[in-house]
C-alpha positions as CSV (number, residue, x, y, z in Angstrom):
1,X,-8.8,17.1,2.6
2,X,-7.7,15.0,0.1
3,X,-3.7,14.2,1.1
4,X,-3.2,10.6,-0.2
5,X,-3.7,9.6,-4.3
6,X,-3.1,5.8,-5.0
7,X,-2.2,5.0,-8.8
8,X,-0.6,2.3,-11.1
9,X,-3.8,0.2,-10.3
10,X,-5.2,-1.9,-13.9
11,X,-5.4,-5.3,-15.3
12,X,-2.9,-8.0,-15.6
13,X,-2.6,-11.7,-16.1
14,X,-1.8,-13.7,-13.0
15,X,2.1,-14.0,-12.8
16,X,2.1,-10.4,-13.9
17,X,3.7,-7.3,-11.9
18,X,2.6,-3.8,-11.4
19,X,3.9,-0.7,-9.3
20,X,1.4,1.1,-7.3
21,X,2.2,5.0,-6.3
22,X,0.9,6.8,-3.2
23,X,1.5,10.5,-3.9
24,X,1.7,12.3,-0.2
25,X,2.1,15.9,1.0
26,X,5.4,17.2,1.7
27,X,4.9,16.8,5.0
28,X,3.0,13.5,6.2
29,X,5.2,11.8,3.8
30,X,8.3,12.8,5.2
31,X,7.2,12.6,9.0
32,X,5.2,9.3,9.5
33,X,5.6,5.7,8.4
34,X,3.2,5.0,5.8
35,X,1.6,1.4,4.7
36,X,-1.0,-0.4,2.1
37,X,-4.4,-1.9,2.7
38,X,-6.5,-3.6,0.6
39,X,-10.1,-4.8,0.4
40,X,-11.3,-7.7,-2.0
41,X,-14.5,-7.8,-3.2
42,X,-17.2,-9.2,0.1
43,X,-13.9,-9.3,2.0
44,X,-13.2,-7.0,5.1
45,X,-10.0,-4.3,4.5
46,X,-6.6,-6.0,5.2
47,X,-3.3,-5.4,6.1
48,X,-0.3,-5.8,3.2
49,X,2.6,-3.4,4.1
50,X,4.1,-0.7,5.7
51,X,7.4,1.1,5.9
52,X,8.8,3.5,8.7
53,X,9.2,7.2,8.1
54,X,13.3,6.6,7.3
55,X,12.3,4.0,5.4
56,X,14.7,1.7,7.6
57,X,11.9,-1.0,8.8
58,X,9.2,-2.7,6.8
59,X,6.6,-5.5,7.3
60,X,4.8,-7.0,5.5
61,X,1.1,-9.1,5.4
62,X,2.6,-13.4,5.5
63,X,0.5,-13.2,1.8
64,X,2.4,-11.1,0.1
65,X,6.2,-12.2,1.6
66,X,8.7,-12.7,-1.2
67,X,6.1,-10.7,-4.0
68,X,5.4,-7.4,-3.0
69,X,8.0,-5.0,-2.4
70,X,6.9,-1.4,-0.3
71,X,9.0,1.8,-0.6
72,X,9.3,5.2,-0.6
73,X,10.7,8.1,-2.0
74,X,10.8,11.5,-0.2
75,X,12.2,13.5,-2.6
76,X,9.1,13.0,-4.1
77,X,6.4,12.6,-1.8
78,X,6.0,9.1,-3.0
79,X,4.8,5.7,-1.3
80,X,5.3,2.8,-3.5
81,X,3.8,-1.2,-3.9
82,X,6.2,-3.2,-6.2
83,X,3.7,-6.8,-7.0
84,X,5.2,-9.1,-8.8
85,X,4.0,-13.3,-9.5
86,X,0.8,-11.8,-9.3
87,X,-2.3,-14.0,-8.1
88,X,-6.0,-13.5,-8.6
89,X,-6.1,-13.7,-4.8
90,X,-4.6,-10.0,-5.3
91,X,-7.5,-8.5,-7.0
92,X,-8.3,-5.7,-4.5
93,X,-8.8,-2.0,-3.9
94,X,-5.4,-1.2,-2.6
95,X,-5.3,1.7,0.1
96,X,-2.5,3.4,1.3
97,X,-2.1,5.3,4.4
98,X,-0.5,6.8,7.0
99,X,0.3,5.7,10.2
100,X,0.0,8.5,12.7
101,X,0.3,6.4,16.2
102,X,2.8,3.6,17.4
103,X,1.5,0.2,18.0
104,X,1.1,-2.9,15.8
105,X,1.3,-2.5,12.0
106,X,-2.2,-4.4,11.3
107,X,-4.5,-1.9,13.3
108,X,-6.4,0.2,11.0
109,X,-7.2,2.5,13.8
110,X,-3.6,3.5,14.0
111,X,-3.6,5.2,10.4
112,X,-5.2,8.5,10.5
113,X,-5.3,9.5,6.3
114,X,-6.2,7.5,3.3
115,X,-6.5,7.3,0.2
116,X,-9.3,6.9,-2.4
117,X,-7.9,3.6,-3.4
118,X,-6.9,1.8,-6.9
119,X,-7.9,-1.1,-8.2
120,X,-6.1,-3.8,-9.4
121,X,-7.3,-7.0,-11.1
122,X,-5.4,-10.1,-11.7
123,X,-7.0,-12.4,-14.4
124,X,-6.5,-16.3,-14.6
């Protein structure tokens, strides 16, 4: 049952960058917008991104405007999380999934299939 494998997760200094991969079926990828999540240690699982099936539209969480970048790649079955001026604030389990109903961006409910999750830390 396992359709969604987040990667690219680690360490880095705050001001740092990394590139998180979601690797999809064939399928889902191709047929449903897909978006990121992420849950802080003692915090509750938030929105960060999401971008449509075409890849046309993307949104984004107002905390991550101007840093993160989300995109995708169906050619290979691939969601992506470009971070960049990394904060500590970032530290997380990032999530992604995929959005299987229309309606607002930020509800959980509305994504059907997710990932295990990677971690990424952002040191002072």
């Amino acid at each position: 049952q396992v359709q969604l494998v987040e990667s690219g997760g680690g360490l880095v200094q705050a001001g740092g960058s990394l590139r998180l991969s979601c690797s999809a079926s064939r399928r889902t990828f191709s047929t449903y917008a897909m978006g990121w999540f992420r849950q802080a240690p003692g915090k509750e699982r938030e929105f960060v991104a999401v971008i449509s099936w075409n890849g046309v539209a993307t949104n984004y969480a107002d905390s991550v405007k101007g840093r993160f970048t989300i995109s995708r790649d169906n050619a290979k079955n691939t969601l992506y999380l470009q971070m960049s001026s990394l904060k500590p604030a970032d530290t997380a389990v990032y999530y992604c999934a995929v959005k299987t109903s229309s309606g607002s961006d930020y509800l959980e409910a509305l994504y059907n299939y997710w990932g295990q999750g990677t971690q990424v830390t952002v040191s002072s």
